[in-house]
N, C-alpha and C positions, 0 to 999 in steps of 0.2 A: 819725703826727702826731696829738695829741691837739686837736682843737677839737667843736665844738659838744657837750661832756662825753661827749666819743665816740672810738674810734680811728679816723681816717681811714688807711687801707690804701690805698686806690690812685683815680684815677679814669678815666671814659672821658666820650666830648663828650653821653652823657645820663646819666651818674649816678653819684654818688659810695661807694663801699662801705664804710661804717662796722662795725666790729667793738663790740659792747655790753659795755661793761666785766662788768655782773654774769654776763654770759655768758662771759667769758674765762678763767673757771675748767674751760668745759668742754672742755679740749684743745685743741690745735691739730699743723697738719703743715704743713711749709713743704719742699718737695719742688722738684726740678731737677735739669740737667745740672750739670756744671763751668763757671764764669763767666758764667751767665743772670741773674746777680743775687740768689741767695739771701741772701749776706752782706749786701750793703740791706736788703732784709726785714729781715733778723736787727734790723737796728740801726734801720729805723723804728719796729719793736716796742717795742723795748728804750726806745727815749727815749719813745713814749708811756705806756708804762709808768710810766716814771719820772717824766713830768710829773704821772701819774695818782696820785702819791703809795707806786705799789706796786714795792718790791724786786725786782731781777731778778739771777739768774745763767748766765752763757752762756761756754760755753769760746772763745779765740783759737784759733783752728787754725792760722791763716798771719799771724798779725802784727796785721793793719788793724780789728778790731774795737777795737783801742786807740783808735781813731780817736777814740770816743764823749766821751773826756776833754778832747776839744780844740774849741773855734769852728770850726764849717765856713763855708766859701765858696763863691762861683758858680762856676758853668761855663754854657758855650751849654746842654748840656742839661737843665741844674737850673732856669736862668733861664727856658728854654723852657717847662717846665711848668708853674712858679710862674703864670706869665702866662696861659698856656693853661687853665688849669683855676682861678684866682683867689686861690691857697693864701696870698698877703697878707692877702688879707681875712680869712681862716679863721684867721691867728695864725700863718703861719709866718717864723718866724724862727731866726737861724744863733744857736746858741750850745752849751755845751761840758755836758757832763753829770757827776753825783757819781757816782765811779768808785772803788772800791778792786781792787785790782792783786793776783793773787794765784799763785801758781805750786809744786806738789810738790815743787819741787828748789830753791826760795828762791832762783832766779835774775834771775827777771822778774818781781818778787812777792814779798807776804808770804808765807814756807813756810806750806805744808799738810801737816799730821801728824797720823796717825791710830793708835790702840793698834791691835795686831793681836788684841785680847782685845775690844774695840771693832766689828772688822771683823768677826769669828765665822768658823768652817771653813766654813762654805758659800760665801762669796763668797773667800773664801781660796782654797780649791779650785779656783774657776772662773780666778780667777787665774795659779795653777801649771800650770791644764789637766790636772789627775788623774784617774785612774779612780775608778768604782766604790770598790773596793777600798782604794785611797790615801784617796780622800776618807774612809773608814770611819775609820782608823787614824789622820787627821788631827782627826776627830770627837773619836773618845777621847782625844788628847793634851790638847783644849781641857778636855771633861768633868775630868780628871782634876783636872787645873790650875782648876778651879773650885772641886771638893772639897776640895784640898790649899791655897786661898789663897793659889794662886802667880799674879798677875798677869802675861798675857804682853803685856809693852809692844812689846818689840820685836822684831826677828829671832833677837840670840844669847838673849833669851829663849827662843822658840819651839826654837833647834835643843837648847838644852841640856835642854827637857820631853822631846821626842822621846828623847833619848837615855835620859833617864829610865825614859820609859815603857817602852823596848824593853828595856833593861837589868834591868827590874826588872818584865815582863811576866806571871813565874809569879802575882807576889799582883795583878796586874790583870785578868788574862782572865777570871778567874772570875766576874768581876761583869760584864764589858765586853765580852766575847769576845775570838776570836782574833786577835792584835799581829803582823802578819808584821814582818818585818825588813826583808826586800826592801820591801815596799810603804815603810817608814820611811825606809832608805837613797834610796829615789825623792827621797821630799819633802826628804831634804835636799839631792839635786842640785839639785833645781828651785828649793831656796832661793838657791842659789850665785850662779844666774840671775838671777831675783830681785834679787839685792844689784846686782849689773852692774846693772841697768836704773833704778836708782835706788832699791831699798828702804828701802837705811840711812837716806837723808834721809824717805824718806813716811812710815814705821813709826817711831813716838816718841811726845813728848810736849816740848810742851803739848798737846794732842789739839785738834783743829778742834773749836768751839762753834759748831753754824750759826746758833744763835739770832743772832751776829754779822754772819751775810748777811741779817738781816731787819730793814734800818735805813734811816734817810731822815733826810736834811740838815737842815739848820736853815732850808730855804727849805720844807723839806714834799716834795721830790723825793725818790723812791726813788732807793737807792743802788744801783748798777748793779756788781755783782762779775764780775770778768774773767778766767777762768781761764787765764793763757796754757799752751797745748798744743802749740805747734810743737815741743818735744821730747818731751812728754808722747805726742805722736801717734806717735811709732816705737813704745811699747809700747801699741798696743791691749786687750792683756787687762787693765795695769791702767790706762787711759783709763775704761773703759766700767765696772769693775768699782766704781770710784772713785763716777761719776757715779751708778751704781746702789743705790749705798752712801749716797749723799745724799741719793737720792730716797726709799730705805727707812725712814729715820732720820726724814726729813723726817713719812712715812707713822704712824711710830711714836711720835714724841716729839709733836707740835701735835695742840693739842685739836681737836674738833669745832666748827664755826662754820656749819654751815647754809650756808645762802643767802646768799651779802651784796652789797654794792652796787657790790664790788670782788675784785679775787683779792689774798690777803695775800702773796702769793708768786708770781711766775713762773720757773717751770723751765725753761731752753732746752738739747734734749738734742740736740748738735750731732754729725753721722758718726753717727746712730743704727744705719746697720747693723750697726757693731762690735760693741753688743749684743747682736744678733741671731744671727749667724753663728753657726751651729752649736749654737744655744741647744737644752738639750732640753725636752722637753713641759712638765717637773715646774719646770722653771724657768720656762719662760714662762707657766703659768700662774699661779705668784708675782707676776711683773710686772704681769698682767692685774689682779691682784686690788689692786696697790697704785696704780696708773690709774684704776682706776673708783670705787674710796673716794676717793684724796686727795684729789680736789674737794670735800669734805666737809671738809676740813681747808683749805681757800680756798687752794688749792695750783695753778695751772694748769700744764701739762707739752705741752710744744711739740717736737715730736721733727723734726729735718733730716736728710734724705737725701737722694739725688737721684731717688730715685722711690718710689711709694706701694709698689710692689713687697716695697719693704725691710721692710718691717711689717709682722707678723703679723697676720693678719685680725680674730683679737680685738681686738687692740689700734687698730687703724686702725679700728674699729667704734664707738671711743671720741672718736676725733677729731672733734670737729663744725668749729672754722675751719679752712681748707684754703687752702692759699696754691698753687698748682704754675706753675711757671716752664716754660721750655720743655726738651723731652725726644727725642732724635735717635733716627730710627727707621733706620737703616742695618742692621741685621741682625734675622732675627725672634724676637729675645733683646728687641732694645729694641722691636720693634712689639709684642711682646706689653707691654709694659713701658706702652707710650705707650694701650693696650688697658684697661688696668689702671685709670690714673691718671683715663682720662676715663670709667670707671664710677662711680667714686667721689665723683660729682657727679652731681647735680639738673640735669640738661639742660634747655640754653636753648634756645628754635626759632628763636631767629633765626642756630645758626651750628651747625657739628661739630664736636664738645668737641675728639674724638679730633684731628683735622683743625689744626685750631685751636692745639694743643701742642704740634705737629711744626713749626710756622711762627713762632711767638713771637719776638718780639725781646729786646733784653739791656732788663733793664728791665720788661718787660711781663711780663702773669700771668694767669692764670686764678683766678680769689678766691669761695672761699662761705663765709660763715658763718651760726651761727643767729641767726633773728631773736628778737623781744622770745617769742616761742611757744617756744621750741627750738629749730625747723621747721628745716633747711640751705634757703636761699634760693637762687633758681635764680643757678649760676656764668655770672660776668660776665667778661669780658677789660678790664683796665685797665693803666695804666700805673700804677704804685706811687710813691708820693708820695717824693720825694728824701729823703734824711734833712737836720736842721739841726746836725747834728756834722762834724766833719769827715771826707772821705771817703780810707783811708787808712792806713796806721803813723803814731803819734806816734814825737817823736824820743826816744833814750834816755834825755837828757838830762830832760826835761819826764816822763818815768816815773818817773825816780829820786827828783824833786825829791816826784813825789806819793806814792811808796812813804814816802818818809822824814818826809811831813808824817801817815803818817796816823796814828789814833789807836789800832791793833791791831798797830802794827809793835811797841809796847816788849811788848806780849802774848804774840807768836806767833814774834818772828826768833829769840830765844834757844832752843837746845834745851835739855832738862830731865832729868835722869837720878834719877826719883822713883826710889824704891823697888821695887822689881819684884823677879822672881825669885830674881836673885844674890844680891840684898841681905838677902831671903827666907832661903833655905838657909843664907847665911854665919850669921846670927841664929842660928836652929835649930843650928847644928853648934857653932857658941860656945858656948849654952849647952847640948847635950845632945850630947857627944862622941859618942855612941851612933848617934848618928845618922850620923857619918860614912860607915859601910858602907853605907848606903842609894843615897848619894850618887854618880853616874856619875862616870868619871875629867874625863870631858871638860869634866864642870860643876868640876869641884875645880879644875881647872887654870884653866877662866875665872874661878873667884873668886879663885884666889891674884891671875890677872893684875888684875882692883877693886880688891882690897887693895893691889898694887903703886900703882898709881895714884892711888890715893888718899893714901897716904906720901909721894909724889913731887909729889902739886899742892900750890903753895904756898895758902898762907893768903890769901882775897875780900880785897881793902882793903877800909875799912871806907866806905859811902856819904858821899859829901861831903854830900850834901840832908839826912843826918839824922847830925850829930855827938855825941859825948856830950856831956853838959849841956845838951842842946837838949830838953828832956821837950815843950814845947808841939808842935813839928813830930812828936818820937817818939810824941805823941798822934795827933797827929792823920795819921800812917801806919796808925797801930793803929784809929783809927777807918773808917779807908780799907777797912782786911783785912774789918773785920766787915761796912761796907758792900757791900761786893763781895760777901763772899760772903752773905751778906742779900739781895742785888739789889737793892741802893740804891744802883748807882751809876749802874745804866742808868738812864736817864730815862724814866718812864713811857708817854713820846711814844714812845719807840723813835729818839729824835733822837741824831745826835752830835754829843757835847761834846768840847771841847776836853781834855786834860789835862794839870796839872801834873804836875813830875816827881818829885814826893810819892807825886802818886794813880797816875801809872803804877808806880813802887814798890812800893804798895801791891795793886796789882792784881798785879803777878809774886809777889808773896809768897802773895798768896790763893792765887793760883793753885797752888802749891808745897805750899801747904798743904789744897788742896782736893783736889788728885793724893793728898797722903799718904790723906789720909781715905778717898776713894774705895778704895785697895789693902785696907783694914780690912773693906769689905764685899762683896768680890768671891765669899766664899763665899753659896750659895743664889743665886747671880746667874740671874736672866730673861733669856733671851735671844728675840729675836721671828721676822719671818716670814725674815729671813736671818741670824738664829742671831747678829744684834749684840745685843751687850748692852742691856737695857733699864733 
């Protein structure tokens, strides 16, 4: 709950625990068992956030973070506290927050699509769960495909490089080293997998723009992005691979901002052990490194698990607010567990952390953050302030209506078949016969089947919004294209605007034409600390 220009987190009958906005960039953990009440947390954060003016993003796991879109109401225990602890007077009130909806399989949600030339082999890799070995071989298909100015957008992209590379391995190795077969043949089972689990839809284009999740309403509320993950959550490797992909980009692409009086961004890294599992050294120390800059980029990153356990020490050395719920000590897996969580705190003398964790109620918490010094302030037990959203799933219906109103659905629902690989070689072999023998069986037969396809789809009608003889509106499209891609169409606020469906038009076009442009300079491409493109 945002009042007195503060975040109230929770209170108890002597004292209220404010979180300090310019400190909110320096991480946070929000830790517990199953049903203690972390998803409140999640979602009081999230609306102070968003009163605070700053953008947040936080995955749906089970549904009810939907909630945040809708007017919440009383109950005996909401109304209890309100009373109990005074939160009328401090400003609180029930109401619904700016929400876009967003989902990798474009079911519950604007699609999320990402190049696999975008993603780079290393978070690829962690993906398919490769060796050593594969991950090398998967390395060199990218490099390759760099050099040769083959953009790989999507998956039959990638299988038809592979097949490239291994087929025509004698003139590679020598600069790349050695191309097994076996190691290749791997990666393209595990692509197969892959497509089952949803690849075809994640791997594409229009590619995700985060700059997109970093907007706030026309009231000045950040806009609160929702990932929903209740299907997303059966694939783990690319849940977490996804979310690390955002956070690196994030890491990569936003300038430098100091210190400021706010975070421009709050990260909520929700199941953060998935992560973690099985991470090796070389990788977590990546993570480490992209944690303790981004704050520098006014980035705050708040990881959920159910215990501090779950995080690496480095990284949990980084967390300075700490929220922990209550944690069941039944086997001495969880006592050490519950051992753990209450070191991780500045001990109070008036109680036993440890003690204290194992008895919590649904609702209640243990809370430290730093104060205006840095300093972690000795942890207090409180009751965490209700949220003023609704507590809960919204209903389909009222999702649909807000997917379809927003202003990134004419952006993002269509998928896009820029120019990429196929399109690449078919060019090259058109005009330089010569080049056929170069060329894999497997890629010749996927381009005959482009070409088929492309004979066989009939002809776009032509837009009713822009007719012939209409020059003033076919201007003012074309002024559209250049705005957009100029960045004159965002508002300098960061606010959203409405759009005509001219300027959404115009924005698929830029966009169509920005995708061409970018495939012209994919060679000499940088790629940063997980091998995305920069």
């Amino acid at each position: 709950m945002y009042a007195e220009d503060k975040i109230l987190i929770g209170c108890n009958d002597n004292t209220n625990v404010f979180l300090s906005p310019k400190l909110a960039n320096r991480h946070g953990l929000i830790a517990g068992a199953t049903g203690t009440g972390k998803t409140v947390t999640l979602k009081v954060l999230a609306e102070s956030f968003s009163d605070l003016g700053v953008p947040v993003f936080m995955a749906d796991m089970k549904g009810d973070v939907s909630g945040l879109a809708k007017i919440g109401s009383g109950n005996d225990f909401i109304t209890k506290n309100r009373e109990r602890y005074g939160l009328d007077d401090k400003g609180f009130k029930f109401k619904e927050y700016p929400v876009e909806f967003w989902d990798l399989f474009g079911q519950k949600g604007i699609p999320i699509r990402v190049t696999l030339s975008e993603m780079g082999p290393v978070l690829l890799s962690k993906i398919l769960n490769l060796s050593e070995a594969q991950a090398g071989v998967l390395n060199i298909v990218f490099k390759v495909a760099d050099e040769k100015s083959l953009p790989i957008i999507d998956l039959k992209d990638l299988k038809s490089m592979i097949n490239h590379v291994v087929e025509n391995k004698d003139a590679y190795e020598g600069e790349y080293g050695a191309i097994a077969a076996k190691s290749a043949n791997t990666i393209l089972r595990s692509l197969i997998t892959l497509e089952d689990q949803g690849g075809n839809d994640f791997f594409g284009e229009p590619a995700l723009e985060l700059s997109d999740f970093i907007q706030v309403d026309d009231n000045g509320c950040g806009v609160i992005n929702i990932l929903d993950a209740q299907k997303l959550s059966l694939s783990p490797e690319i849940y977490s691979t996804f979310l690390l992909w955002m956070l690196s980009n994030l890491f990569e692409t936003l300038p430098e901002v100091g210190d400021m009086d706010k975070p421009k961004f709050v990260f909520f890294f929700d199941e953060a052990h998935l992560l973690f599992d099985d991470m090796s050294p070389e990788f977590g120390k990546k993570i480490e490194q992209i944690v303790r800059l981004i704050r520098s980029k006014g980035v705050g990153v708040y990881f959920i698990s159910q215990s501090p356990a779950d995080i690496p020490d480095d990284i949990l050395a980084q967390l300075g607010n700490r929220v922990q719920h209550a944690l069941h000590a039944y086997t001495p897996k969880d006592q050490k567990a519950v051992k753990v969580a209450a070191e991780t705190f500045r001990a109070n003398p008036d109680f036993n952390t440890a003690e204290v964790i194992s008895n919590l109620g649904i609702g209640q918490a243990l809370v430290s953050v730093l104060d205006e010094k840095g300093v972690p302030t000795v942890v207090e037990q409180v009751d965490i302030v209700p949220p003023q959203s609704h507590i809960g799933a919204i209903e389909d219906e009222l999702r649909a209506e807000l997917i379809n109103i927003s202003t990134l659905k004419s952006k993002y629902w269509d998928a896009l078949d820029s120019e990429s690989a196929y399109e690449l070689l078919l060019n090259k072999i058109d005009s330089n016969p010569e080049l056929e023998s170069e060329v894999p069986s497997e890629t010749k037969e996927a381009i005959e089947e482009v070409k088929a396809q492309q004979q066989e789809a009939p002809q776009a009608p032509q837009q009713p919004d822009v007719p012939q003889g209409a020059p003033q509106q076919q201007e003012s499209v074309l002024e559209g294209i250049l705005g957009t891609v100029l960045g004159g169409s965002q508002p300098a606020s960061g606010k959203r605007a409405k759009k005509s469906e001219a300027q959404k038009m115009a924005e698929k076009a830029a966009t169509q034409a920005m995708n061409t442009a970018a495939r012209e300079v994919t060679k000499g491409i940088m790629r940063g600390i997980f091998g995305q493109m920069k």
